[in-house]
N, C-alpha and C positions, 0 to 999 in steps of 0.2 A: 780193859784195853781193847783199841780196834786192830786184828790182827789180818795178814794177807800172809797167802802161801802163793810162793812162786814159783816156775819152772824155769829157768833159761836155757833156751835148747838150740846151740851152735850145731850148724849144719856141717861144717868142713873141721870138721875137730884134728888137732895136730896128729895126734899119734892111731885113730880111727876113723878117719873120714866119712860121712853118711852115718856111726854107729848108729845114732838115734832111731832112725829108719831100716834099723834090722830089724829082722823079724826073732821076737822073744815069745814062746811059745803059739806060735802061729800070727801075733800079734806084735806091731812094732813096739821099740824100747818105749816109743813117747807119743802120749798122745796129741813169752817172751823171748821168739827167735827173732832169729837172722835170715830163717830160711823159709820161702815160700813153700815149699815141698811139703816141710813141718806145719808149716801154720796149715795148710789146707786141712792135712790128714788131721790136725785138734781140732778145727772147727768141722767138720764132716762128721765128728766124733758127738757134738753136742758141748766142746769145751771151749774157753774161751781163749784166746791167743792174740797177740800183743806182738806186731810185727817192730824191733829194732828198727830207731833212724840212723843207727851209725855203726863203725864199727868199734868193738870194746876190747880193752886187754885181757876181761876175764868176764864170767859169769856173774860175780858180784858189780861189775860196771853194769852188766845188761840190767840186771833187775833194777839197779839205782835209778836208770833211765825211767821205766814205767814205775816206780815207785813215788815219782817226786812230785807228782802232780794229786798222789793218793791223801786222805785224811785215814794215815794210819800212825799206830803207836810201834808194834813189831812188825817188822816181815820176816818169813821166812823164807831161804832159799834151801828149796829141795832140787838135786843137783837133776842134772834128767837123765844121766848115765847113774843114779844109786835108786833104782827098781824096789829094795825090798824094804823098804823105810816104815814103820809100823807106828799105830796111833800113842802108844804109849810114852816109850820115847819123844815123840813131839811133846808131849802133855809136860813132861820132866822138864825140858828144853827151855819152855816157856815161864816155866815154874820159876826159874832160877831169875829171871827179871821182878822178882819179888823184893830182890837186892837192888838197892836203885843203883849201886854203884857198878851194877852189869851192864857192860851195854853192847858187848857182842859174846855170845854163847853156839857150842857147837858140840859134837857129839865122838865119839871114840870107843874102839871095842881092844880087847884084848888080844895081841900075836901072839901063839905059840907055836907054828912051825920055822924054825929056823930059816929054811927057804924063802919064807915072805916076809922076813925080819933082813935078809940081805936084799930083798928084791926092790929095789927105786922105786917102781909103780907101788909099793905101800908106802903111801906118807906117813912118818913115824912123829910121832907129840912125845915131848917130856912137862910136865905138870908139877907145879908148886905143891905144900901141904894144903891150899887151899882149891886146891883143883882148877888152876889158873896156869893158861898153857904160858911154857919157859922157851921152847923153841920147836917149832917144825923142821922136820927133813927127811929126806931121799935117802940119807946114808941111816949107818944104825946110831941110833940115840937113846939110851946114852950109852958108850962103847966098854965092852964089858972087858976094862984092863982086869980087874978083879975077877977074876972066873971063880971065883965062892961068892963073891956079893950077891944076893939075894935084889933081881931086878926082873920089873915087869915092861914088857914092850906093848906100850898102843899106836894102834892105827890109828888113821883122823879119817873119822866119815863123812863127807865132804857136804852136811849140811849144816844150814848156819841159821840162826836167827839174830836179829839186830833191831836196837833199837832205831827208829829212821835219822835221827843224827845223823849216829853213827854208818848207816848206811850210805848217806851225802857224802859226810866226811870224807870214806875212802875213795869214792870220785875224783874229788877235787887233787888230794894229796896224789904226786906224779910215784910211775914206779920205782920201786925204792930197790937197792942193791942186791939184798938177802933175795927179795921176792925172784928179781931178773935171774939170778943164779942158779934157784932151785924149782922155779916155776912153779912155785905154791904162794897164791894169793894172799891169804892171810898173814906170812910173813911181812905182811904192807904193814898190818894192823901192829904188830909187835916193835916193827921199827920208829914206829909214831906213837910209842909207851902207851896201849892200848891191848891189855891180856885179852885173851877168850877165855871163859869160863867152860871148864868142860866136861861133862858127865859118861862114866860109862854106861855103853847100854851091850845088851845080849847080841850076838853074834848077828849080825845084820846082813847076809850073805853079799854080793859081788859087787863092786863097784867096776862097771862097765866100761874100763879102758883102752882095749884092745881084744880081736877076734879069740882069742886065747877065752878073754874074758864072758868074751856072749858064750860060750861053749861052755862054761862053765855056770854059769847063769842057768842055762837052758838045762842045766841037769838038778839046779834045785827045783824047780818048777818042776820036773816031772816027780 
């Protein structure tokens, strides 16, 4: 398989503006924007960067954009606010396109503080017995009327790989209702009866949302 890893690194992010261009231990978040600022600082760096023609409703529009012209089989979008993404994980990720019948896969860790099980900024995954995600969300999922039931909560790590179909595809298809309402992407892919397959992997530390969040980033790294 011919594979591409992608960044898409929005410059005026809603909820942290400029995050990408903090400085994460002396060094910015990031090294396929939108943003000239971005692009200098990756190419200055020795990496390659990929200026958007337009504007997109998510990170998955952006990469679809420079993806479409590529001769590839997967991409993957590695988010460019999730810093601590590690080789192995990926290796698993890509694994599961062994099934031809995958054709978007994506990754999740395990919640267990209560406070980041109520908190909106962790997107919450509930998963089939075949580890095929059942629904995303901001609230808690799935709500624990049974307080004996025996239930695990995962986060959704906000990296994806896809097959390029499947990448086109969600381009083309307009935003869908669940997605508008919870502002998570991939509920596009579930509305158009299209599972993610999804693996857990080991504690993946911060996903870079808010100032809260680089402050806490910046204390794994030390």
């Amino acid at each position: 398989m011919t594979i591409f890893a992608m960044i898409p690194a929005r410059y005026a992010a809603t909820r942290f503006p400029g995050k990408l261009m903090q400085l994460l231990a002396d060094r910015p978040v990031i090294r396929l924007t939108d943003s000239a600022i971005i692009y200098k600082e990756i190419s200055s760096h020795g990496g390659k960067a990929v200026m958007s023609k337009k504007e997109h409703e998510s990170g998955t529009d952006r990469i679809a954009e420079a993806a479409e012209a590529l001769d590839a089989d997967i991409i993957i979008n590695v988010q460019g606010d999730t810093p601590f993404v590690k080789r192995e994980p990926l290796e698993r990720l890509l694994k599961q396109f062994d099934d031809p019948s995958v054709q978007v896969a994506s990754m999740m860790q395990v919640l267990t503080k209560q406070n980041e099980i109520d908190d909106p900024n962790f997107v919450k995954v509930a998963v089939d017995k075949n580890m095929n995600s059942l629904f995303f969300s901001r609230s808690v999922i799935p709500y624990p009327r049974d307080k004996n039931a025996p239930v695990t909560y995962y986060e959704h790590i906000g990296v994806y790989a896809f097959r390029k179909k499947a990448l086109l595809d969600f381009t083309r298809w307009p935003v869908t209702p669940l997605e508008a309402a919870e502002k998570i992407e991939c509920l596009r892919y579930l509305e158009y009866g299209v599972p993610l397959r999804m693996i857990v992997v080991d504690y993946m530390g911060v996903e870079i949302d808010t100032p809260e969040d680089l402050e806490k980033a910046g204390k794994l790294i030390k």
